[in-house]
Each structure stands twice: as structure tokens, then as C-alpha cells.
SEPAZA-350722 format. One record per residue: x, y, z of N, C-alpha, C, CB in turn. Coordinates in steps of 0.001 Angstrom, whole numbers, plus 500000, padded with zeros to 6 digits. Glycine has a CB too. Layout:
% residues N
XYZXYZXYZXYZ;...
This chain:
% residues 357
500858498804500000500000500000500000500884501232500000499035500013501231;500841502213499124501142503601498961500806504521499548500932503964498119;501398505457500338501094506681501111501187507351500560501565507071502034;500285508457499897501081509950499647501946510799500850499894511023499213;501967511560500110503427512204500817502410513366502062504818513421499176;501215513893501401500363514105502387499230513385503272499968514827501969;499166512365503078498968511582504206499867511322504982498551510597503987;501107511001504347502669510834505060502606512292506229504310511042503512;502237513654505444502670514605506368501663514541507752502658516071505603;500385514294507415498785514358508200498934513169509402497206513847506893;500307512912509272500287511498509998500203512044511783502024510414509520;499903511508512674499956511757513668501508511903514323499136510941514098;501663512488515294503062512690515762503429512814517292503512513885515144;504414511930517484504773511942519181506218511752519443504007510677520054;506210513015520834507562513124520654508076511889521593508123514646521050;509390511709520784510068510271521609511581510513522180510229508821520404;512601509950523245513456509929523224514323509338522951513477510111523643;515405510317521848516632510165521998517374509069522549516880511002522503;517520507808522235518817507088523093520321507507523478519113505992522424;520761507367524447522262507630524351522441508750525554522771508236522693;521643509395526404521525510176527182521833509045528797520044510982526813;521791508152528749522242506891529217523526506193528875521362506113528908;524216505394529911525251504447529604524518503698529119526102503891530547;524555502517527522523911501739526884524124500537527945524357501629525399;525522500418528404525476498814529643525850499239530731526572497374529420;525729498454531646526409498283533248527677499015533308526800496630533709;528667498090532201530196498206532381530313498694530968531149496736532819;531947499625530708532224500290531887531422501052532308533175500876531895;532046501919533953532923501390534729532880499947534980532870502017535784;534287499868535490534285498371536541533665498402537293535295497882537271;532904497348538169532172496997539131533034495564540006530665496716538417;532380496099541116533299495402542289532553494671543053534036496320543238;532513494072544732531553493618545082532162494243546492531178492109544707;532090495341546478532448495886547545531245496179548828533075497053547015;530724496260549559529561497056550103529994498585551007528733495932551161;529372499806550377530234500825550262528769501213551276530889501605548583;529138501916552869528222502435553722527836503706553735528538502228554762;529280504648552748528763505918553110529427506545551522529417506640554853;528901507124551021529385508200550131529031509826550855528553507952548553;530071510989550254529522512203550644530881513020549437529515512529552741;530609514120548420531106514877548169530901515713547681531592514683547957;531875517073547446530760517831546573531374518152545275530205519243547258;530413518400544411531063518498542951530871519722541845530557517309542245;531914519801541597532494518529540670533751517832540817532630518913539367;533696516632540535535352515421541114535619515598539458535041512950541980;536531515907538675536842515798537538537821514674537605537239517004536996;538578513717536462538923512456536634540024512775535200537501511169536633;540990511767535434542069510957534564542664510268534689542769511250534156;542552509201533854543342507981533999544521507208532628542112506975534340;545259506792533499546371506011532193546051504646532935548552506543532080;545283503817532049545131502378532295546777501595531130543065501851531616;546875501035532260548635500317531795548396499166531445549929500107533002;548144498443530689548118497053529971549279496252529930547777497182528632;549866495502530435550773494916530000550237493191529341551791495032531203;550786493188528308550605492069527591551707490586527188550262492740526525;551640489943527151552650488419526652552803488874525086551618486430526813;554022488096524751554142488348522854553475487276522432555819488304521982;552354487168523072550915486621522096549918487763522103549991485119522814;550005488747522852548818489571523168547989489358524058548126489692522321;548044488461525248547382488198525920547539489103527326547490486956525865;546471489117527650546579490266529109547233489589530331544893490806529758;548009490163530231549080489761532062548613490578532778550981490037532315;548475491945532800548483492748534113547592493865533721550006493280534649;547114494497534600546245495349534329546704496626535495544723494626534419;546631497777535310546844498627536502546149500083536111548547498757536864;545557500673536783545229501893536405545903502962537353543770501975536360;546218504298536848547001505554537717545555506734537549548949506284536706;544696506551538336543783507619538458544072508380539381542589507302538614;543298510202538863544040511255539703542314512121539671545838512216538763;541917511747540838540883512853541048541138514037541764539842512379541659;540523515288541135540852516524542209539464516596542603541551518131541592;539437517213544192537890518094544529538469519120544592536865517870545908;537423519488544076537837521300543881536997522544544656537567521747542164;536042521665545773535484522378547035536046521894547774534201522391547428;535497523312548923536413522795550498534936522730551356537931524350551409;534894521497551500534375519855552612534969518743552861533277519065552206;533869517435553637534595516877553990534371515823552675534484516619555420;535109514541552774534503513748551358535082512588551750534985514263549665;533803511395551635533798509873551335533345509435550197533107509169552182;534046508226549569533553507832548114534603506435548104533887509257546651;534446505496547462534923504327547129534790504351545138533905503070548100;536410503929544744535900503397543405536389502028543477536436504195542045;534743501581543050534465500032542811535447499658541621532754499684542371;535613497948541728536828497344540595537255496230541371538296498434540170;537398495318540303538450493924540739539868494656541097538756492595539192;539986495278542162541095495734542931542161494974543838540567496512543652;543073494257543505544106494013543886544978494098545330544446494504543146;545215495801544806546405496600546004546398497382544645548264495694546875;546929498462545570546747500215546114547543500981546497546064500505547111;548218501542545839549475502873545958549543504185545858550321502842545170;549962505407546734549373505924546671550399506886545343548848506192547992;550043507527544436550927507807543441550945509431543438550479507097542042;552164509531542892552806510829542720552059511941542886553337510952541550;551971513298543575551311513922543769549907513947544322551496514209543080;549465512953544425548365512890545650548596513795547148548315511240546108;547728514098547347547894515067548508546827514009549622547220517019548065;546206513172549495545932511617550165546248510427550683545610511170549789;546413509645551214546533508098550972545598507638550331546593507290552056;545310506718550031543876505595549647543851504769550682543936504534548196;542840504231550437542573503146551465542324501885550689541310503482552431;542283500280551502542065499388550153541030498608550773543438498411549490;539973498686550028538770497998550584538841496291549669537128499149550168;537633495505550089537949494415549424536877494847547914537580492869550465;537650494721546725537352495294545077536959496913545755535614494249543923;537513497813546072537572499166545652538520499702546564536243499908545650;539105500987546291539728501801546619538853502945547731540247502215545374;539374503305548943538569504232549808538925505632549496538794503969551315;538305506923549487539085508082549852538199508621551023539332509169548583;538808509572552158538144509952553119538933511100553399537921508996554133;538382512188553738539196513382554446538312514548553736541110513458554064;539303515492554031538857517398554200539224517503553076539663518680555339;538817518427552221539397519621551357539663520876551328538970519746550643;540216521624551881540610522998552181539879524065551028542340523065552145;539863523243549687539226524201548289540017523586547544539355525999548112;540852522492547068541512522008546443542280520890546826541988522764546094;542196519689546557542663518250546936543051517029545623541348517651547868;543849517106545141544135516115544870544335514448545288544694516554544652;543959513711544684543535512616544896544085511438543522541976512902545117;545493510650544054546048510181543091546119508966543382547087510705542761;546049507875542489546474506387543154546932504950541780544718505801544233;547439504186542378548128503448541271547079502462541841549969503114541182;546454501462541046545542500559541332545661499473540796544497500897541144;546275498411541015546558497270540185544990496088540423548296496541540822;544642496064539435543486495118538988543761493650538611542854495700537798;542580492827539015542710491410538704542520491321537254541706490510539475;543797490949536177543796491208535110542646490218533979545202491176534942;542732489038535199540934488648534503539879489175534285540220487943535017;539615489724535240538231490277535638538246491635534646538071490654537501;539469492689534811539521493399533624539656493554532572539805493780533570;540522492450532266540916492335530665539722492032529833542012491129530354;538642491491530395537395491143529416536770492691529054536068490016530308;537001493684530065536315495017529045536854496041528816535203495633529418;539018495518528326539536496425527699539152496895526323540593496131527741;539075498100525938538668498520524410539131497698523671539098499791523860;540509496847523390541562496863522493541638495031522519543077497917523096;542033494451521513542095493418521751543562493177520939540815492729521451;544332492800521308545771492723520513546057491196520304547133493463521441;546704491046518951547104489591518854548212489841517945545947488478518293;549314489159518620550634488489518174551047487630517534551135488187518766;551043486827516354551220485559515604552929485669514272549364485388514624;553476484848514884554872484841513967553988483672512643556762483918515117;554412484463511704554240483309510468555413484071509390552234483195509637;556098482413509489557468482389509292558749483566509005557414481656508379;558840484064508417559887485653508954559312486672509265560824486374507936;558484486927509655557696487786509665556434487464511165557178487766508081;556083489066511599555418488635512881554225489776512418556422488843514600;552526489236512410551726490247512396551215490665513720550764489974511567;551116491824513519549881492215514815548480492713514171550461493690515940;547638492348515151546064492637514627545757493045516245544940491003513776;545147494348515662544553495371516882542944495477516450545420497189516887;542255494913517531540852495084516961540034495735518149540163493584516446;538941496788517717538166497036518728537413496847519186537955497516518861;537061496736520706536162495515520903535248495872521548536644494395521502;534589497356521451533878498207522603532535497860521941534296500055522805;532605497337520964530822497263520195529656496798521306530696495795518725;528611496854520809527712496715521173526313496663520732527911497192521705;525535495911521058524212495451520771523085496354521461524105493982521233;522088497250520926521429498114522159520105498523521733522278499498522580;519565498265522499517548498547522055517569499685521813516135498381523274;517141499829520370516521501128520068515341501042519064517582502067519515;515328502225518314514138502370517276514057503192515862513128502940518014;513325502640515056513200503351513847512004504101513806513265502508512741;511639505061512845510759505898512545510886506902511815510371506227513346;509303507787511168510042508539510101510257509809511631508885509072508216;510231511316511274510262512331512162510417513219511790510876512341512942;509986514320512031510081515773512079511412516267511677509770516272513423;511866516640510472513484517031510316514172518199511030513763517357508897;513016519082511221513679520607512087514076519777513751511943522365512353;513381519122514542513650518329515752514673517703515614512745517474516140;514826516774514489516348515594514819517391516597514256516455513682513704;516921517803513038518493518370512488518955518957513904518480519820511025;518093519670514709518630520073515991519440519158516871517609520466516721;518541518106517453519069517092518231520771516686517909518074515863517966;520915516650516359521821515977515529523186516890515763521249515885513914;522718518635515676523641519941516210523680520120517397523296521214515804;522844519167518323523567519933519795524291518858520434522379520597521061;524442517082519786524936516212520142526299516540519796524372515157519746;526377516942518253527636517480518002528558518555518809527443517933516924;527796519698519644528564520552520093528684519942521373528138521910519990;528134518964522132528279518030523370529730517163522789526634516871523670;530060516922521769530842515666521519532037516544521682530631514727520015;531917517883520969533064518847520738533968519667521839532498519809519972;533020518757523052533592519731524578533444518665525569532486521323525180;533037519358526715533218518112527639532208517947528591534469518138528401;530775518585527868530021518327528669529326517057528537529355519250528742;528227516998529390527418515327529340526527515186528002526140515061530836;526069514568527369525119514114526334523746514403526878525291512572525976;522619515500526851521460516126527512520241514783526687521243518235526983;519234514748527407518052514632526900518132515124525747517115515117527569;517205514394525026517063515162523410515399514597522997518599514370521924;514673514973522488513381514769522358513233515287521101512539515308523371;512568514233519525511990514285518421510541514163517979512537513598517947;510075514708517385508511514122516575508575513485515910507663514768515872;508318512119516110508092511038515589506969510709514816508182510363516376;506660510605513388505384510208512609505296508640512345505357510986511163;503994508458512753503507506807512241504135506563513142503829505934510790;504688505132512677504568503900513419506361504118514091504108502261512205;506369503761515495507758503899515779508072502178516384508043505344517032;509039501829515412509165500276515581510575500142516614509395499403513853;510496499261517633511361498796518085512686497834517711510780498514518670;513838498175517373515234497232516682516352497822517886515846497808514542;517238496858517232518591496407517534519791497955516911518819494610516507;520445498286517582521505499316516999522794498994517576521173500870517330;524133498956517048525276498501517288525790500126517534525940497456516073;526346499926518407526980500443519270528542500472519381526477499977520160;529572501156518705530820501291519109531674502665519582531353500768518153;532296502686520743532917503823520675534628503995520056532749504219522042;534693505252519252535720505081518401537200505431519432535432506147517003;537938504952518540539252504816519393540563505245518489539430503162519933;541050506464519696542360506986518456543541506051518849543021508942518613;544316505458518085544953504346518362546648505253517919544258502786517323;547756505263518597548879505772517928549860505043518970548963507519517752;551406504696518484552173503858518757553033503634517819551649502947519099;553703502247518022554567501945516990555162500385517272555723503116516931;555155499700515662555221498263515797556558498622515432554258497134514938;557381497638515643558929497737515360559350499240514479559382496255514343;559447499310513521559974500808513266558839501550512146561755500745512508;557708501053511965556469501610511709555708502355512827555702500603511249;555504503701512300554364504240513360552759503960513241554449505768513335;552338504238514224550659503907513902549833505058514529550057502329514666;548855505551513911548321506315513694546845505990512915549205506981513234;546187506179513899544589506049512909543366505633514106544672504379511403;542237506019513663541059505812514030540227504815513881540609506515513736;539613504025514963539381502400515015537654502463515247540404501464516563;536593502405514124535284503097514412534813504821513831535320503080516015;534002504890514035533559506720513626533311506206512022535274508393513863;532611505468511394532683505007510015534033504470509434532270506095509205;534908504087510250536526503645509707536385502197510222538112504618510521;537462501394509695537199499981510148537541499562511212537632499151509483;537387498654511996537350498679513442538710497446513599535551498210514171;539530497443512447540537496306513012541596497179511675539937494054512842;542950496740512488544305497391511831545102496062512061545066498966512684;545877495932511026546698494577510983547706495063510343546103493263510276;549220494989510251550318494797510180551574494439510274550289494994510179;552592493867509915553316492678509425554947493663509647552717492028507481;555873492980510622557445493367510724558128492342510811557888494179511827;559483492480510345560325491161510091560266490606511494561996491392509507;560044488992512181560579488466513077561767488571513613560461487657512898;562918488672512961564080488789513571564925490049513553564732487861513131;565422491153514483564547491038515698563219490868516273564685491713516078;562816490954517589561006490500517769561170492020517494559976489692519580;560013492333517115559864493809516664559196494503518185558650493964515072;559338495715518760559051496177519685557235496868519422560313497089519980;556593496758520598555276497562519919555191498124521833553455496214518889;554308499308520963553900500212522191552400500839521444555321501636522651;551615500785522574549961501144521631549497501566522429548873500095520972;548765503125522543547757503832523086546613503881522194548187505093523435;545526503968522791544225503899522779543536505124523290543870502806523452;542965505895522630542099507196523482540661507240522899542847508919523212;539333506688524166538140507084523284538024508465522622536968506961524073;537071508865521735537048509831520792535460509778520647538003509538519439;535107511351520754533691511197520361533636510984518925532836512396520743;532209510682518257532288509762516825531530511596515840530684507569516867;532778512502516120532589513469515000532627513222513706533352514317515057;533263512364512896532897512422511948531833512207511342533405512114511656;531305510924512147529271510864511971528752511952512485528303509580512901;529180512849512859528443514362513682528308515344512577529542515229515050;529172515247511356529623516160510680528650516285509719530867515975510265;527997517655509271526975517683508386527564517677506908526103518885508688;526872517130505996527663516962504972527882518477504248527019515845504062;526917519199504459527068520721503568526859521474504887525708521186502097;527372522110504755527349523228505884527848522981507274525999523649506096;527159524261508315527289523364509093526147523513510252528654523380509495;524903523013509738523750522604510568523087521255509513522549524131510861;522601520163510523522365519244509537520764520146509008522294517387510245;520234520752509340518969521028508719519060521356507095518343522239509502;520635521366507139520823521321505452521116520290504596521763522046505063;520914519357505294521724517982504792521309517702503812521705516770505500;519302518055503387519031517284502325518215515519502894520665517205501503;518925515105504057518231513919504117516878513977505014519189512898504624;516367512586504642514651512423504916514888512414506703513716510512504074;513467512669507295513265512764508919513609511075509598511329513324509293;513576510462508491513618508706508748515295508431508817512765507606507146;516098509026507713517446509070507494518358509630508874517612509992506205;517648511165509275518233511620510020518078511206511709518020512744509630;516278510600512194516921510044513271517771508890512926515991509691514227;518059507732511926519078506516512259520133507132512867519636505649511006;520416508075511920522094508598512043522258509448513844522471510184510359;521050510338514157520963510667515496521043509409516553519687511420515636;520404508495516325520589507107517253521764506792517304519931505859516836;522454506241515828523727505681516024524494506425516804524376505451514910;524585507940516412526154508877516650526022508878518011526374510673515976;524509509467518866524460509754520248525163507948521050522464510304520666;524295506957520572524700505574521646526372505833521154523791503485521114;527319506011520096528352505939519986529179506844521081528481506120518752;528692507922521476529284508975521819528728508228523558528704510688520990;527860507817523512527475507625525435528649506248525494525086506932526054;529032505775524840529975504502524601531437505082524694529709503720523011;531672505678524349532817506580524634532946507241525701532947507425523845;532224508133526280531788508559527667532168507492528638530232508826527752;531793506121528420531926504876529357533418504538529403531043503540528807;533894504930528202535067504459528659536018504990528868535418503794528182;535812506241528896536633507377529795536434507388531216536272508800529399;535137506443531593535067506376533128535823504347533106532804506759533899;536955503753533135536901502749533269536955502226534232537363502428532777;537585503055535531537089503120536594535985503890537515537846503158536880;534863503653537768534384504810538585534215506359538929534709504614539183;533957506926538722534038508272539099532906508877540064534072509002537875;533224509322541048531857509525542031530828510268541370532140510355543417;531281511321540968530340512319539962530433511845538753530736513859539838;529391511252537997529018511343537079529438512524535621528026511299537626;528715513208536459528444514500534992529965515309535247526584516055535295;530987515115536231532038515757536008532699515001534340532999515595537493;533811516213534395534953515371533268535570514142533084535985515840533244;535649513404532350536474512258532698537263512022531891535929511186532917;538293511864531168539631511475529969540175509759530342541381512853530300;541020508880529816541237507728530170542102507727529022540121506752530410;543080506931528680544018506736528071544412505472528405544825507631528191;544576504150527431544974502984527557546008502492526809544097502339527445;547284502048527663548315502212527092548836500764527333549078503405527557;549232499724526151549653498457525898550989498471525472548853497822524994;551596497385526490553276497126526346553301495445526603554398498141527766;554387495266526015554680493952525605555638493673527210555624493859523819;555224492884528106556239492708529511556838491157529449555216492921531200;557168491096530032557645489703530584556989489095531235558604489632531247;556160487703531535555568487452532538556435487027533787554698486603532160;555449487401534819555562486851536030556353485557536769554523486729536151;557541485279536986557743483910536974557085483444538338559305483541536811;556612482239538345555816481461539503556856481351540943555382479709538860;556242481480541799556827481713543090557445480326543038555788482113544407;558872480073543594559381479168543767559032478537545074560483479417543529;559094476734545308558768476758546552560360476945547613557842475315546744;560213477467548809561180477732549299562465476669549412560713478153550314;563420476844549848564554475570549908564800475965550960565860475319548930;564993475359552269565349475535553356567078475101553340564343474771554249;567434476135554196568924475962554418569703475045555171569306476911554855;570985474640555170571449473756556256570769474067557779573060473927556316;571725475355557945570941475701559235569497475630558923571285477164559814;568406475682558478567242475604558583566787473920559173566751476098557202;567751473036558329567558471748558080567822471179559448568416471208556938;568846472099560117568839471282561803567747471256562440569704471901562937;567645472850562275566552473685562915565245472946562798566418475121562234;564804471869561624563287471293561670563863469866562430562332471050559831;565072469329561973565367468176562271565366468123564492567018467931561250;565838469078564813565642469509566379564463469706566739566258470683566799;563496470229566071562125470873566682561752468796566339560937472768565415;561631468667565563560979466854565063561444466050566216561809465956563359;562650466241566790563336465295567540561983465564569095565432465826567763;562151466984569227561823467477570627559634467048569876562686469918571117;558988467010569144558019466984569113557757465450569570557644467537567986;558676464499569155558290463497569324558690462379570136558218463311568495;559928463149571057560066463043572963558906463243573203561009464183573970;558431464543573490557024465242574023555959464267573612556665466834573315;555825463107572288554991462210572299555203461297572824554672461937571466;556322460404572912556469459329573607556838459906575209557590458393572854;556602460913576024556295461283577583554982461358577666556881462631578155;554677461466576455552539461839576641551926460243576852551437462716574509;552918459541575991551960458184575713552414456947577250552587457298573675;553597457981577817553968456661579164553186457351580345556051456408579744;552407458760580275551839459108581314551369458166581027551257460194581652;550011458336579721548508457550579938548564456232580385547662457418578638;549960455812580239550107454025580410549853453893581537551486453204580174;550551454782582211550969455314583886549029455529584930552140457649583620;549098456353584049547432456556584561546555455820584689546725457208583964;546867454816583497545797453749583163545927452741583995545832453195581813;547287452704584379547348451359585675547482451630587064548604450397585545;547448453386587266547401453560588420546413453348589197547687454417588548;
């Protein structure tokens, strides 16, 4: 059946929201199983972090550690825990704090005069984290030659919806997500007129990732997502092992922000149906990015948050040896054995003793 284009217009209309004004999942942040009794601060807590990856020359995650540095920037008092498969707890450079180490989170407690820094090295259970690093790295020698494949792995699956809509509502929505992506505030409510039928689907979800480093004596440079492909692969001679070092920085997804002529999409030219998809995708992309600038916690929400994930090739861990006891040690058990088991045979001639007394 055929609609005209004025029945199309006569259609009834309701306004709907915007996805993406929300974290699309749980994680990130990490989550812990801490039970936290008291929070209190005041805000804004602005946040940064260098999450440290260390990896095996397969790419596999050995260690995980994050160096987060919160400031309060009022003067009160302040409690807060950030939740995480937390380890142990250091307190790092310039902190004007200790931390505290709860079981999976980190404590902070004390005064702020009007300015407090708040710094800490946080080493994570690299299981529990490594499943929701952005980055997935793999190492494979085939025969002179060693590739690496960097893929991103922040995607996501997320209820949303289609429909046609009002083009003056989404070209807006579409320009103020963009000037949200372009700074550092939060992603607002956004509300469209929706015509006909608004059907419920599936929308994939990735936040883009500026990736720069260097595999043996190639640099790297490029964008993983934002309409670019979400995996980079490249090839250095095996001998030497070629050295790699790889940062990761989410990125809001401007280039899907970008109007094709001008610069308000109300000029774009495309249909009210065209322009919310593209409003759905870019906003869940951009709240996906947001997430992972918080990969740990942040008490405040709507403050700033930055994150930077940085992958190095380490050595693993060698397994605790079991101890070797020394000569002198070796008397030392062989004397205590001697004297344990006098002390048994005096125990066993009382009872004899007793028993026939």
C-alpha cells in the first residue's frame, strides 16, 4: 500500500526519546563487590586515567593497573569508594591523600581545604579486567615475519528504534549532540517528533578509538570506528622480535556528527527517517565513549572524565618458587621433630601410667 506524501505529512506525531543520554550497559565502569556504607562529596570530582596494559608476545593480558588522579575542587569533607576487581593500592605521585584498600575498591576519606588532589596506582585482577579492555591485541609469527592485529572491541548490541520524524527536531538534536561531543560536557536529553509507526530494533553500538604507537619501526596512527574499520593489521620482520607500544584514546564519533554541507544538519538534504538513524547511532556511539573514559568509577558522574589505555609487551611473572630451606634451617626442623616426638612418647607413658594407676 502507497502513502502519499500528504497523508505521510497528516500522519499523527509523538515526541520520543533520543537514546544515548544513558550508559547503553552496566560496564564500563568496573564493578566490584564491595559494600560501600557511606558516600559524601561535593562536585564537581573531575577524573584521569592512564590504564597500563601489559601484555605476553601473544597479546594476551598479564596485568592490568590503572594511575587515576581525582581533584575536589570544594572545600568539605569527602567519602567515596571506586568500585573494581582491585588488587592493592598505591598511593601515586602527587596525591595530597593516601587511599585506602577495601575488598574490590579503593577508599578516599578526608577534608578539602578548596583544592585536593587525589592520586592512586591501582593494580586490577587482570581477569576480571581484561574482558572490558577497548583493544584486543594479537601476536602471531608466520614464518619471517610477525603480524599484529589490533581490533576494537567496545561494540555493542542496544535497544533502540526506527521511525520517520520531524526534520527541524532531529536536524537540531543531531547539532547539539555534536557541540556536546566537541567539549566536555554530558550528552542532555534530546526529544523528536516522531510520525507513524515507531518500531522497536537492535543498533550497534561502538565507541571510536584513536589508536597511535609503533610496531617495530612503523608508526601507527589512525582511528578504530567513527565510520573507519574497526581492526588494523600489520606485518614486521621476526628477527629482531619487533618492539610495539599502543595507546588507545576514546574519541567522540565526530565524523558521523559532521553535516555533509554546511554546518547545521537542517541542510543535509536527508529524509526525517534518514536523520533520526544517524541521530541514534552517533548519540549511543558517543554515550559509549563517555563509558570508557570512566573505566574506573568516578563519584560524579556528569564531572569530566579522559582515560588513556596504554599496551606494552612485559615479561611474565615467573611462579613463586617453593622455598629451599637451608642447612641451618635443616637442623633447625630436624631439632624441633626430635623434641616433638620426645614430648609424644612422655605423653603416651603418662597415659600408660594413669591407666594402671
Amino acid at each position: 500500500m502507497c502513502v502519499s506524501p500528504a497523508a505521510a505529512d497528516a500522519a499523527p506525531s509523538q515526541q520520543v526519546l533520543l537514546p544515548g543520554s544513558r550508559a547503553p550497559t552496566a560496564a564500563p565502569p568496573l564493578a566490584g563487590q564491595a559494600t560501600i556504607l557511606e558516600t559524601r562529596f561535593l562536585r564537581p570530582i573531575p577524573s584521569t586515567e592512564r590504564v597500563l596494559v601489559g601484555i605476553d608476545r601473544s597479546g594476551r593480558v598479564v596485568s592490568a593497573e590503572v594511575v587515576q588522579r581525582l581533584v575536589v575542587v570544594r572545600s568539605g569533607d569527602y567519602t567515596f569508594a571506586v568500585p573494581g576487581p582491585v588488587t592493592d593500592v598505591t598511593r601515586a605521585p602527587g596525591s595530597q591523600s593516601d587511599p585506602g584498600l577495601r575488598h574490590d575498591a579503593v577508599l578516599w576519606a578526608g577534608f578539602s581545604p578548596g583544592k585536593r588532589v587525589l592520586a592512586a596506582r591501582i593494580e586490577l585482577d587482570p581477569a576480571r579486567a581484561g574482558a572490558l579492555l577497548p583493544l584486543r591485541v594479537t601476536i602471531e609469527r608466520i614464518g619471517d615475519r610477525v603480524r599484529l592485529r589490533i581490533r576494537n572491541t567496545t561494540t555493542i548490541r542496544v535497544p533502540a528504534f526506527s521511525a520517520d520524524a520531524d526534520v527541524a527536531t532531529v536536524a537540531r538534536a543531531l547539532d547539539d549532540t555534536r557541540s556536546a561531543a566537541s567539549g566536555d560536557g554530558p550528552l542532555r536529553d534530546a526529544f523528536v517528533n516522531a510520525r507513524g509507526r515507531v518500531r522497536t530494533t537492535l543498533v550497534t553500538a561502538t565507541a571510536p578509538l584513536r589508536i597511535t604507537g609503533r610496531f617495530g619501526s612503523k608508526p601507527i596512527a589512525t582511528v578504530l570506528g567513527d565510520g573507519r574499520p574497526l581492526v588494523l593489521e600489520l606485518s614486521a620482520p621476526a628477527v629482531p622480535a619487533p618492539a610495539l607500544r599502543l595507546s588507545a584514546e576514546p574519541v567522540p564519533p565526530l565524523r558521523g556528527l559532521t553535516p555533509p554541507e554546511g554546518s547545521t544538519w537542517r541542510r543535509s538534504g536527508l529524509s526525517g527517517r534518514a536523520l533520526i538513524a544517524r541521530a541514534i547511532a552517533t548519540r549511543l556511539a558517543f554515550a559509549r565513549t563517555r563509558q570508557y573514559d570512566e573505566f574506573l568509577a568516578v563519584p560524579d558522574p556528569a564531572a569530566t572524565a579522559r582515560a588513556v589505555f596504554e599496551y606494552r609487551v612485559v615479561a611474565r611473572a615467573a611462579p613463586p618458587r617453593p622455598a629451599t630451606p637451608s642447612s641451618d634451617s635443616d637442623g633447625n626442623v630436624a631439632v624441633t621433630l626430635a623434641v616433638v616426638l620426645a614430648a609424644a612418647a612422655a605423653l603416651a607413658a603418662a597415659v600408660v601410667w594413669w591407666a594402671n594407676s
